[in-house]
ZAPANU-626181 format. One record per atom (N, C-alpha, C): residue number from 1; atom name; x, y, z. Coordinates in nm, 2 decimals, padded with zeros to 4 digits, m for minus. Example, Ala and Ser with C-alpha at 12.3 -4.5 7.8 and 13.67 -1.06 7.14 Angstrom:
2
R;n;atom;east;north;up
R;1;N;01.32;m00.57;00.78
R;1;CA;01.23;m00.45;00.78
R;1;C;01.32;m00.33;00.78
R;2;N;01.28;m00.22;00.71
R;2;CA;01.37;m00.11;00.71
R;2;C;01.29;00.00;00.79
END
This chain:
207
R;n;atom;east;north;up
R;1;N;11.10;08.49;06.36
R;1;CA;11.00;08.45;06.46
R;1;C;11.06;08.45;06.60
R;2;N;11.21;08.38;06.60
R;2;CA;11.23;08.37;06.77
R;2;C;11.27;08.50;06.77
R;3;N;11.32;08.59;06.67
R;3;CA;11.37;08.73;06.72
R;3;C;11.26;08.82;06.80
R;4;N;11.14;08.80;06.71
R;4;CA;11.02;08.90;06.77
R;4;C;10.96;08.84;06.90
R;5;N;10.97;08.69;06.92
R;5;CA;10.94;08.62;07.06
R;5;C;11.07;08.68;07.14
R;6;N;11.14;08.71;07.10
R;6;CA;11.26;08.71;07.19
R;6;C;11.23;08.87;07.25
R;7;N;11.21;09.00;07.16
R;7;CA;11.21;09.11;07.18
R;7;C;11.02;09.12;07.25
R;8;N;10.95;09.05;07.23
R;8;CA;10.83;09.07;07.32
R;8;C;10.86;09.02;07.47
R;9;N;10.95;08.89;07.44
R;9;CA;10.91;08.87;07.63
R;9;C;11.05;09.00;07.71
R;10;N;11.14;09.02;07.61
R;10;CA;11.19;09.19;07.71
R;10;C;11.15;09.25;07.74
R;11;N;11.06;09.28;07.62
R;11;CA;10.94;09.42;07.67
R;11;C;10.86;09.38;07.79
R;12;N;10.81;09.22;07.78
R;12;CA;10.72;09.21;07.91
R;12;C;10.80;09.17;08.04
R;13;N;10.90;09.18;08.05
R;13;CA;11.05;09.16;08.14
R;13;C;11.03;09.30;08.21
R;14;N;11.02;09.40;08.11
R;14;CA;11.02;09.53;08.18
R;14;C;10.96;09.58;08.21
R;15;N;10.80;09.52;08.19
R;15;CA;10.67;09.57;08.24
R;15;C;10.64;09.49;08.40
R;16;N;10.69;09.39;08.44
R;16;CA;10.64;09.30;08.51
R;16;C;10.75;09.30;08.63
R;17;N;10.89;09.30;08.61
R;17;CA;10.97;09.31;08.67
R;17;C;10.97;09.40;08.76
R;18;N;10.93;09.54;08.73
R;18;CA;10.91;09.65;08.84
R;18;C;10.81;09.68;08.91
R;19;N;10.69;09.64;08.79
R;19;CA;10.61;09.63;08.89
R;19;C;10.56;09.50;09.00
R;20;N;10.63;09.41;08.98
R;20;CA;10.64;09.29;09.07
R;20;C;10.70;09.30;09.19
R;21;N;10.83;09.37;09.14
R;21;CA;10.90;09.44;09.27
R;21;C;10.85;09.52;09.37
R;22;N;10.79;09.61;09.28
R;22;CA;10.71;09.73;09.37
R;22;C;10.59;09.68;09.44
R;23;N;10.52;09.56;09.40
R;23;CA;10.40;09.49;09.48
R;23;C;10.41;09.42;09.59
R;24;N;10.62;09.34;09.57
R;24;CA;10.66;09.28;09.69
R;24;C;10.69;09.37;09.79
R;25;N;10.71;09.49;09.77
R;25;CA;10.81;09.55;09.88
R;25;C;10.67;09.59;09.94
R;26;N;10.59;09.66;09.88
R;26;CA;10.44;09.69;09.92
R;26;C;10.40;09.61;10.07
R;27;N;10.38;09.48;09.99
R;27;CA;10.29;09.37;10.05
R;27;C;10.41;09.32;10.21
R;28;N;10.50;09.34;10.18
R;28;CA;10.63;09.34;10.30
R;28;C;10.58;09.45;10.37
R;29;N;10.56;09.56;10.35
R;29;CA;10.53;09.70;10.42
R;29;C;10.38;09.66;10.48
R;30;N;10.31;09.65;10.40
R;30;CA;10.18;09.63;10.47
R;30;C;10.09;09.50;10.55
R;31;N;10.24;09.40;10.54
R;31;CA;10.19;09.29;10.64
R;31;C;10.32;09.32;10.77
R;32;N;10.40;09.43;10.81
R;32;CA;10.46;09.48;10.85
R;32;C;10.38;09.57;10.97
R;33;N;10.32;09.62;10.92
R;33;CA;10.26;09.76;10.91
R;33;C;10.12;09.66;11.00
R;34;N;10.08;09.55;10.98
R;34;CA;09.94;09.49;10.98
R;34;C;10.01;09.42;11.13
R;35;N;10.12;09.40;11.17
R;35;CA;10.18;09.31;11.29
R;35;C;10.13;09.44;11.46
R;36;N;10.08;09.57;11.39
R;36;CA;10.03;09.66;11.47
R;36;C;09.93;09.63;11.58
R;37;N;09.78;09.52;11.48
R;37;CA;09.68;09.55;11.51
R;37;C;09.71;09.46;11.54
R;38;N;09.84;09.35;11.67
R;38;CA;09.79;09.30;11.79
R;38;C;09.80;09.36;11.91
R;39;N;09.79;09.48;11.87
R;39;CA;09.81;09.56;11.98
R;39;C;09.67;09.62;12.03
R;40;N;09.58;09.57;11.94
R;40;CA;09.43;09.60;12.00
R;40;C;09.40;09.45;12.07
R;41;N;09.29;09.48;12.16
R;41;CA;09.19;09.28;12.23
R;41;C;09.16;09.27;12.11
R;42;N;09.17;09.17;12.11
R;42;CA;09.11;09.05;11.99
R;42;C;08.95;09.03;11.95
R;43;N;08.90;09.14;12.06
R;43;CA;08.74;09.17;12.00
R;43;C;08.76;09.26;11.89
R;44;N;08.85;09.32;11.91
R;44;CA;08.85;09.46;11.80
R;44;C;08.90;09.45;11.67
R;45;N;08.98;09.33;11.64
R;45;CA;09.05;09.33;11.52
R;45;C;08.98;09.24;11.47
R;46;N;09.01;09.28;11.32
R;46;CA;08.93;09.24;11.21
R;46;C;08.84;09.06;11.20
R;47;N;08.94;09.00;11.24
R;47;CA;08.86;08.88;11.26
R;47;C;08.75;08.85;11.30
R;48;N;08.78;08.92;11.41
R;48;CA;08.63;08.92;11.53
R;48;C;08.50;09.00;11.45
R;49;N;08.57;09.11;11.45
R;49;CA;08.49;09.20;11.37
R;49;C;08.43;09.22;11.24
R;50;N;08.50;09.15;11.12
R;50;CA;08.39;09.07;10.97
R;50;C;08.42;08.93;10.96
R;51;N;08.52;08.89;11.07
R;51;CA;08.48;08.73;11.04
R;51;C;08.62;08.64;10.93
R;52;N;08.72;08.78;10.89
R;52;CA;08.80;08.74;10.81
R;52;C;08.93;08.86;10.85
R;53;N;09.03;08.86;10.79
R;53;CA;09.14;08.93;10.79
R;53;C;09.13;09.00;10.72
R;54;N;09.14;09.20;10.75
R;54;CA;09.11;09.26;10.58
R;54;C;09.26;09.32;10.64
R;55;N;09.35;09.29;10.50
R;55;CA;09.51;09.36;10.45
R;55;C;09.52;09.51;10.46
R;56;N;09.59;09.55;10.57
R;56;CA;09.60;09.73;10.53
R;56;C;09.53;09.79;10.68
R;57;N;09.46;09.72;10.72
R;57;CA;09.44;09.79;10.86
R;57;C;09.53;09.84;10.93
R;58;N;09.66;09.76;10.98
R;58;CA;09.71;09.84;11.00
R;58;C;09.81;09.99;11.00
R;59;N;09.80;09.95;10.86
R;59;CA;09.89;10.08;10.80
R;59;C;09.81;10.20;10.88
R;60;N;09.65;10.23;10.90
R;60;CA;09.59;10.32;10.94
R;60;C;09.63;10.33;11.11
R;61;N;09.61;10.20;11.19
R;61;CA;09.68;10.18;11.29
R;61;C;09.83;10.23;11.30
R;62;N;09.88;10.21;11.28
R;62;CA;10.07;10.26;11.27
R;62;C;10.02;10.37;11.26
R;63;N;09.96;10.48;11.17
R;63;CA;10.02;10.62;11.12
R;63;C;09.94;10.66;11.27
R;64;N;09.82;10.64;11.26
R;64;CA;09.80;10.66;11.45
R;64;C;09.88;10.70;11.52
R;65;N;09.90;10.58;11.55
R;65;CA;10.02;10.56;11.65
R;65;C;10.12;10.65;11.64
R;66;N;10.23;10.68;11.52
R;66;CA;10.30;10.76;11.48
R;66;C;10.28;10.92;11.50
R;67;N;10.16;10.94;11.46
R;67;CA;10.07;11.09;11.50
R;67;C;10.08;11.10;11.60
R;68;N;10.02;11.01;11.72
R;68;CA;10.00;11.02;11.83
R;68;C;10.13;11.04;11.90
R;69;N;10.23;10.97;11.86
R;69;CA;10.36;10.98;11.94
R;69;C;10.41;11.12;11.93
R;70;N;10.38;11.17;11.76
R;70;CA;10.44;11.28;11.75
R;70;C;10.39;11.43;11.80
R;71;N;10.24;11.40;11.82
R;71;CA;10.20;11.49;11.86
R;71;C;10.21;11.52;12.07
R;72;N;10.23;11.35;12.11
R;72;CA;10.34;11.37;12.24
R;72;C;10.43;11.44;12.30
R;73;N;10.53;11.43;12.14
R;73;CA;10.68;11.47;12.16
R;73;C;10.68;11.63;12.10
R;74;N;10.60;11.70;12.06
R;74;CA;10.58;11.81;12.08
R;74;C;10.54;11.94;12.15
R;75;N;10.48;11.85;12.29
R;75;CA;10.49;11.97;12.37
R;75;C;10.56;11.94;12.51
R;76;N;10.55;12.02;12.59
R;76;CA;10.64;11.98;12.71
R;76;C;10.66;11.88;12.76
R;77;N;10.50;11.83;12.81
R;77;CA;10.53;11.73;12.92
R;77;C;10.55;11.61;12.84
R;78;N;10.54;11.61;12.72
R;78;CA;10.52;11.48;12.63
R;78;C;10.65;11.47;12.63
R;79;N;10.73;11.56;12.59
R;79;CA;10.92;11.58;12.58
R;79;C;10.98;11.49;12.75
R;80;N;10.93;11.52;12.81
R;80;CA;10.97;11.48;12.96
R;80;C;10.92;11.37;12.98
R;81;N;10.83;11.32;12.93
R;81;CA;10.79;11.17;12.96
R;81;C;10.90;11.07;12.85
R;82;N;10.89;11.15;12.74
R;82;CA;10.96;11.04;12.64
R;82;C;11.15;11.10;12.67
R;83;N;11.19;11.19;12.75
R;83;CA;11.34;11.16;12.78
R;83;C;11.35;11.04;12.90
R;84;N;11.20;11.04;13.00
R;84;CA;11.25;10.94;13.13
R;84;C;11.26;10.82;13.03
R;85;N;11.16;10.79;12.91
R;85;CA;11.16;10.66;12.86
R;85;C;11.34;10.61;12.76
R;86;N;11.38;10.77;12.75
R;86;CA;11.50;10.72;12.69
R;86;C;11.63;10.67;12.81
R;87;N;11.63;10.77;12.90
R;87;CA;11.72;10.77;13.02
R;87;C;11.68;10.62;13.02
R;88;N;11.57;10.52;13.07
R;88;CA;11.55;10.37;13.11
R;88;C;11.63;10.33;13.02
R;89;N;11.57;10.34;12.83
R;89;CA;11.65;10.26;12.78
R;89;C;11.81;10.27;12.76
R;90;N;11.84;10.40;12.83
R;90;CA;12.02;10.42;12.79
R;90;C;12.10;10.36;12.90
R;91;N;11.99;10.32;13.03
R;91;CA;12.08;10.22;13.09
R;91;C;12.04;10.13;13.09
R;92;N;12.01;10.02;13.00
R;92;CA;12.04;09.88;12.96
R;92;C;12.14;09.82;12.85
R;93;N;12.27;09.74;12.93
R;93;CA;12.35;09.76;12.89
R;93;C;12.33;09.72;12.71
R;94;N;12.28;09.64;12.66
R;94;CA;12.30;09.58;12.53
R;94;C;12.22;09.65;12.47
R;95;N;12.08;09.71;12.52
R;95;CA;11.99;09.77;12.41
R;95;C;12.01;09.90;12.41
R;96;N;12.11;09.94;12.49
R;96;CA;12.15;10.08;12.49
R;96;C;12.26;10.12;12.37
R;97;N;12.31;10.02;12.35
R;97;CA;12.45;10.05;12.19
R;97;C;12.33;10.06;12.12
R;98;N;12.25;10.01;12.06
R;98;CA;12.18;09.94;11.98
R;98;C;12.08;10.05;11.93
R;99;N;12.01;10.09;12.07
R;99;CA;11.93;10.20;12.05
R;99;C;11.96;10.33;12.01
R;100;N;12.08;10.33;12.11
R;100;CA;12.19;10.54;12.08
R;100;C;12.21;10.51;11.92
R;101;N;12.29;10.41;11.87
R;101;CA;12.29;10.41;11.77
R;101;C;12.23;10.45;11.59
R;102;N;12.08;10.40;11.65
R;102;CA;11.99;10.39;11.55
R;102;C;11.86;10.53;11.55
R;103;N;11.89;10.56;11.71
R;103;CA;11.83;10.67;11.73
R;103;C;11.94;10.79;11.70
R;104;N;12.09;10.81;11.71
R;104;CA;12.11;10.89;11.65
R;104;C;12.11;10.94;11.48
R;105;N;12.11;10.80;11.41
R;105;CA;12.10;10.79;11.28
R;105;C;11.98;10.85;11.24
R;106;N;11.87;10.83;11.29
R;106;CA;11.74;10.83;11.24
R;106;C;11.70;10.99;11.32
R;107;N;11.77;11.03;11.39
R;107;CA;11.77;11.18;11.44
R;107;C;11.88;11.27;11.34
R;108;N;11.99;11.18;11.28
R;108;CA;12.05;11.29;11.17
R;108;C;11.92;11.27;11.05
R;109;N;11.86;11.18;11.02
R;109;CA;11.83;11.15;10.89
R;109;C;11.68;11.26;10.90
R;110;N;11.58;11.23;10.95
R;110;CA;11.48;11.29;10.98
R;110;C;11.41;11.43;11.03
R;111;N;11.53;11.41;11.12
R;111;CA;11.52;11.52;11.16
R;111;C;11.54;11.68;11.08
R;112;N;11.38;11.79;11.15
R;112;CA;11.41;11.88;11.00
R;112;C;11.52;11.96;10.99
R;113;N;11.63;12.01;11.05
R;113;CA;11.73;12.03;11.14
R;113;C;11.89;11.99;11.06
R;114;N;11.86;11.83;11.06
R;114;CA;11.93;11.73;10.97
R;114;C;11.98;11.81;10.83
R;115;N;12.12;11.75;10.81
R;115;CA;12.15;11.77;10.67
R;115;C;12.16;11.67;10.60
R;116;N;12.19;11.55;10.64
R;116;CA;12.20;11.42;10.61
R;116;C;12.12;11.40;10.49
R;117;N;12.22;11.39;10.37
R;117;CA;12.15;11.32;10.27
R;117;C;12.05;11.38;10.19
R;118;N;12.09;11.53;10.22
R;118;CA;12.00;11.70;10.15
R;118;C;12.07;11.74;09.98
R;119;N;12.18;11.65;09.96
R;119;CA;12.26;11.71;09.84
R;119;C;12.32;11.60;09.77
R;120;N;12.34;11.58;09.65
R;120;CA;12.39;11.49;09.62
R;120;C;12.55;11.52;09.55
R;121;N;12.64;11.46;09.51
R;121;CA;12.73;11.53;09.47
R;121;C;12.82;11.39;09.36
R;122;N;12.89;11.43;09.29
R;122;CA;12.97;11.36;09.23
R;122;C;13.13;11.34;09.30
R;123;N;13.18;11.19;09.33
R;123;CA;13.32;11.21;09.43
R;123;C;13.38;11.08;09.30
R;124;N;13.52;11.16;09.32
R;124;CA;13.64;11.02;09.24
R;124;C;13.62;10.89;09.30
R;125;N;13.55;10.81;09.24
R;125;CA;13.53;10.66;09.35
R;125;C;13.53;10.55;09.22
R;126;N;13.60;10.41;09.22
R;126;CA;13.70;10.36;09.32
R;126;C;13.81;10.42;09.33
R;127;N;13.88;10.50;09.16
R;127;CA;14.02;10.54;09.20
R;127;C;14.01;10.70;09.09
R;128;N;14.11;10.73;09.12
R;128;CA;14.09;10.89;09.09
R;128;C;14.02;10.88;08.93
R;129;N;14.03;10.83;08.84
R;129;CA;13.98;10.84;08.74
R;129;C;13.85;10.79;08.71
R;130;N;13.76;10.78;08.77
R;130;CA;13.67;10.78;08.82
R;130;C;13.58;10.83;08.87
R;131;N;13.39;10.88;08.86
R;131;CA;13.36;10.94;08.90
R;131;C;13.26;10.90;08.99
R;132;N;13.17;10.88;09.06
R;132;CA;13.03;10.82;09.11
R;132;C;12.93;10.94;09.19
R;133;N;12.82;10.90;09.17
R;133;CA;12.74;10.98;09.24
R;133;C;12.72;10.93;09.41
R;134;N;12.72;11.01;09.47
R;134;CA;12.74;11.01;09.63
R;134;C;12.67;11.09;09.72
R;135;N;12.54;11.08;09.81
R;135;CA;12.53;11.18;09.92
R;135;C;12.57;11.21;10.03
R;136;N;12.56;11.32;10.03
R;136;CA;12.65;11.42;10.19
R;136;C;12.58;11.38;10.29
R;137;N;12.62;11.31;10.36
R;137;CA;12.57;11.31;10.51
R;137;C;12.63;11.37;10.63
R;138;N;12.72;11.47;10.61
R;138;CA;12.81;11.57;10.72
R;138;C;12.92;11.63;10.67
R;139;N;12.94;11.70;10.80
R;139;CA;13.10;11.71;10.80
R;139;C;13.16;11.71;10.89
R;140;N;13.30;11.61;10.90
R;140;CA;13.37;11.52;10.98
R;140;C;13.36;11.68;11.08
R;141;N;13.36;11.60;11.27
R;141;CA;13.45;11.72;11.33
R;141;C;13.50;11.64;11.43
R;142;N;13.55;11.72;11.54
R;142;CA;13.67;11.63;11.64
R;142;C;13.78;11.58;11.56
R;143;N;13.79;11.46;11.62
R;143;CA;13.94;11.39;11.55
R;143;C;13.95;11.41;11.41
R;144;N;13.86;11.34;11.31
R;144;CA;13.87;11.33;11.21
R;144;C;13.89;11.50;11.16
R;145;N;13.82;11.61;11.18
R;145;CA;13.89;11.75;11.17
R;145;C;14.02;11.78;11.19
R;146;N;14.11;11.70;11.30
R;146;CA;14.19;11.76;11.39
R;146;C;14.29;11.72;11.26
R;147;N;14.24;11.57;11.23
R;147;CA;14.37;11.50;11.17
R;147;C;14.37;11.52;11.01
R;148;N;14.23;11.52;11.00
R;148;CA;14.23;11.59;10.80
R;148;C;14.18;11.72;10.76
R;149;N;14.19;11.84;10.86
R;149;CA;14.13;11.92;10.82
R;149;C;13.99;11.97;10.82
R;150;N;13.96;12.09;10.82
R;150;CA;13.81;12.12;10.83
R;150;C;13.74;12.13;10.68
R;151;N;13.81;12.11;10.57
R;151;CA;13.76;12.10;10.47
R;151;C;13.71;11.96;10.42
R;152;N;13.66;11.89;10.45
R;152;CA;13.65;11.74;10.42
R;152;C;13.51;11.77;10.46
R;153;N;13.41;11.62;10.35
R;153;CA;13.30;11.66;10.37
R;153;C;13.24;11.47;10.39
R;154;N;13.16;11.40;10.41
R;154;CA;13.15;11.27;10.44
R;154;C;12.99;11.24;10.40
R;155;N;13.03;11.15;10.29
R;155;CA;12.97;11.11;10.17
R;155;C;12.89;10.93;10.21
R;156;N;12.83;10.94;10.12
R;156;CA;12.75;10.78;10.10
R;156;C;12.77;10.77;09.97
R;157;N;12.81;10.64;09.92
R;157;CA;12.84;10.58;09.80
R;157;C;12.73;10.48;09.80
R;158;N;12.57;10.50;09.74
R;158;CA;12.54;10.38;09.71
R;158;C;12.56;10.23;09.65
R;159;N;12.55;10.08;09.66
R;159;CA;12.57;10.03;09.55
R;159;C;12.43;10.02;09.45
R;160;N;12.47;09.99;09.31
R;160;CA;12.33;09.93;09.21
R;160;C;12.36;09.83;09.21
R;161;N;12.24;09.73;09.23
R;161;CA;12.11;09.85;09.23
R;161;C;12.06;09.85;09.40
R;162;N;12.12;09.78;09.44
R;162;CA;12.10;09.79;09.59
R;162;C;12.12;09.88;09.65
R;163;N;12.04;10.03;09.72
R;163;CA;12.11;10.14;09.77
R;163;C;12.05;10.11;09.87
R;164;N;12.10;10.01;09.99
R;164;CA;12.04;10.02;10.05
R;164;C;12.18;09.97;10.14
R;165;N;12.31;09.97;10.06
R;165;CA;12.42;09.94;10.07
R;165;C;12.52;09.98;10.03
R;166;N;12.67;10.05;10.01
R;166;CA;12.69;10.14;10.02
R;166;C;12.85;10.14;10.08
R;167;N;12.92;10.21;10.03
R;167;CA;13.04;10.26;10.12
R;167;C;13.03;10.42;10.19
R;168;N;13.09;10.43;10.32
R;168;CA;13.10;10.58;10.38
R;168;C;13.25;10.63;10.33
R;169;N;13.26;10.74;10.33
R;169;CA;13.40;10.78;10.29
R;169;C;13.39;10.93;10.29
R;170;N;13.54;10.99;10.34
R;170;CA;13.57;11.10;10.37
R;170;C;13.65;11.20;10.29
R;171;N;13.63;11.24;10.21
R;171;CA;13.70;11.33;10.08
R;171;C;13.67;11.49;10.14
R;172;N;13.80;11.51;10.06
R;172;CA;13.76;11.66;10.03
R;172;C;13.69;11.77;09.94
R;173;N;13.64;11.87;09.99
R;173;CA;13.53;11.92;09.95
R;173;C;13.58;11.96;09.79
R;174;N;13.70;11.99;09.77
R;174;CA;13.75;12.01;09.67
R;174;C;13.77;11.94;09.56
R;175;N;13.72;11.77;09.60
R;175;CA;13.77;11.68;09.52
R;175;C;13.63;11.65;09.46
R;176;N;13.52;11.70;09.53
R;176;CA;13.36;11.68;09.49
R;176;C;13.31;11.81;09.40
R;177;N;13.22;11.76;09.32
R;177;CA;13.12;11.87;09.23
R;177;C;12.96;11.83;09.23
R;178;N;12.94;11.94;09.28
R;178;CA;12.78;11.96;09.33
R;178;C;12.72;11.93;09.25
R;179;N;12.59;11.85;09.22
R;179;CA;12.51;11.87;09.15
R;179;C;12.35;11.88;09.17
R;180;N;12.32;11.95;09.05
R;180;CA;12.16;12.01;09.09
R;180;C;12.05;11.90;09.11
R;181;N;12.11;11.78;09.09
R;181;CA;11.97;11.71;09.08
R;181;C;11.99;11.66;09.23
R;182;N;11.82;11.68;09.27
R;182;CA;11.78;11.57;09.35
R;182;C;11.83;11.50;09.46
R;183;N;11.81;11.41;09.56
R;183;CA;11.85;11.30;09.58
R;183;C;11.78;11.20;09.53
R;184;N;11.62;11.25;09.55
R;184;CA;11.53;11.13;09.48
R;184;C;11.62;11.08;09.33
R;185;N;11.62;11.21;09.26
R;185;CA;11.64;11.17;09.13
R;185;C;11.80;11.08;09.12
R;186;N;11.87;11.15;09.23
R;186;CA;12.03;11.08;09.20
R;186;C;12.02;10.92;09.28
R;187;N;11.90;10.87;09.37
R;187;CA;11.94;10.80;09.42
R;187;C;11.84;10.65;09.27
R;188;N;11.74;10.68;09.16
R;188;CA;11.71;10.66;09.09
R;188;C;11.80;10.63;08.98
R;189;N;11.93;10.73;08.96
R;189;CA;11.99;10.72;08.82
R;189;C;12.10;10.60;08.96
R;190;N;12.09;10.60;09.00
R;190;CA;12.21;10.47;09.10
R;190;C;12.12;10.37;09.05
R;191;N;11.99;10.32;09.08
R;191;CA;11.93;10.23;09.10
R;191;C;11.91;10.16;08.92
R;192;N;11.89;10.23;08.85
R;192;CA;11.91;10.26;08.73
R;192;C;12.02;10.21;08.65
R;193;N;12.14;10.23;08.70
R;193;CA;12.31;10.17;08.62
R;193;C;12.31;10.29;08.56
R;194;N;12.23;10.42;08.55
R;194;CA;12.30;10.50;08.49
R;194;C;12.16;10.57;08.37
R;195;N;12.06;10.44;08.36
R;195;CA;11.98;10.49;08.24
R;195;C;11.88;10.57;08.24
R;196;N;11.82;10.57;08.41
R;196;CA;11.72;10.67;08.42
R;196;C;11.79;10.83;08.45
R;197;N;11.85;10.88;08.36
R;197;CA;11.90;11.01;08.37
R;197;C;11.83;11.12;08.44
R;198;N;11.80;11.19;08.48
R;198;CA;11.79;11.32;08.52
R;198;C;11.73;11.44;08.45
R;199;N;11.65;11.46;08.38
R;199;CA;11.68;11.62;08.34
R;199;C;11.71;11.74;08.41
R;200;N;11.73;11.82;08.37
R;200;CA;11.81;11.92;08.45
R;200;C;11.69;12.00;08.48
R;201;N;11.68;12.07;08.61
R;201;CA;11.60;12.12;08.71
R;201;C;11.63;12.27;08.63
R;202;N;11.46;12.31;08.65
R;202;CA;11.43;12.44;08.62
R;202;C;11.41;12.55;08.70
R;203;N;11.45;12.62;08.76
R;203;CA;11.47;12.74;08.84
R;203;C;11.39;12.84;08.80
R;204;N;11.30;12.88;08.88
R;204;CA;11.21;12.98;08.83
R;204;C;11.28;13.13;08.95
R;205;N;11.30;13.22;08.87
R;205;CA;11.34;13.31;08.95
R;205;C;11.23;13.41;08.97
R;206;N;11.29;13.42;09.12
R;206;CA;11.17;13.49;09.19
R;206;C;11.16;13.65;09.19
R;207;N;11.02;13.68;09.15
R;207;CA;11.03;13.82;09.12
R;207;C;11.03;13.94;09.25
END
């Protein structure tokens, strides 16, 4: 009896647990996402307007906004208004590390351009007998070239199940093997400890 009580509440451990998770990070996102709509007068947002708070307005606010910015930063004069708005912020002294910083990150990462984080690959990690799965986010140049070579390639080491955390590290390209899967899927078998495997990618060749 306590064996089969014991093996039903796992099974509902595994039903509940992910999706519990996935409804907090949600509800984090979309009351996130909802801090938008004080950016309208207060006649216009939802209170005023049914008399109550409805969840999720903003998400449609934000992508707005985001469209609208991006459809800005696409043509000329939009490019010229948003470098004077950078030039202001690059000379303030503290929000200027802060910003170069996170805008250069989010300009390797996004950008379509970007290779950051396009491949995934297997590196010797913690010590040579050892293997872990890792993504490529460059390759070193300047000093780090001068001093290890132009063969070195510079990796992300997620942790599990947290990838949201991680060591950087600089190996050689020789010491890594490519593999076919994914990042989605590699950054899943991290999140995973290993059990949500991968099947191997199907190649349709083109006639």
């Amino acid at each position: 009896m306590m064996h089969t009580l014991r093996r039903y509440f796992v099974a509902g451990l595994l039903v509940w647990i992910p999706l519990g998770i996935t409804l907090w990070v949600l509800k984090i996102l979309v009351d996130l996402m909802d801090e938008s709509l004080r950016l309208l007068p207060e006649a216009y947002r939802s209170e005023a307007l049914f008399g109550f708070h409805v969840p999720g307005l903003g998400i449609i606010l934000t992508l707005a906004i985001v469209i609208a910015t991006g459809a800005l930063a696409a043509n000329f004069f939009g490019r010229k208004i948003l470098a004077l708005g950078d030039n202001v912020v690059t000379r303030i002294p503290i929000v200027r590390s802060i910003y170069g910083g996170v805008k250069q990150i989010s300009d390797t990462l996004f950008s379509p351009e970007g290779k950051a984080f396009r491949r995934a690959v297997l590196v010797r990690y913690p010590h040579q007998g050892a293997w872990t799965v890792a993504l490529v986010t460059g390759t070193p140049r300047h000093e780090l070239a001068e001093r290890l070579g132009t063969d070195q390639i510079s990796v992300f080491v997620p942790t599990t199940p947290n990838i949201t955390a991680g060591f950087f590290l600089v190996v050689p390209r020789s010491d890594t093997i490519e593999l076919d899967m994914t990042v989605d899927a590699a950054l899943k078998y991290i999140i995973s400890m290993g059990v949500a495997e991968p099947a191997p990618r199907v190649h349709h060749n083109a006639n």
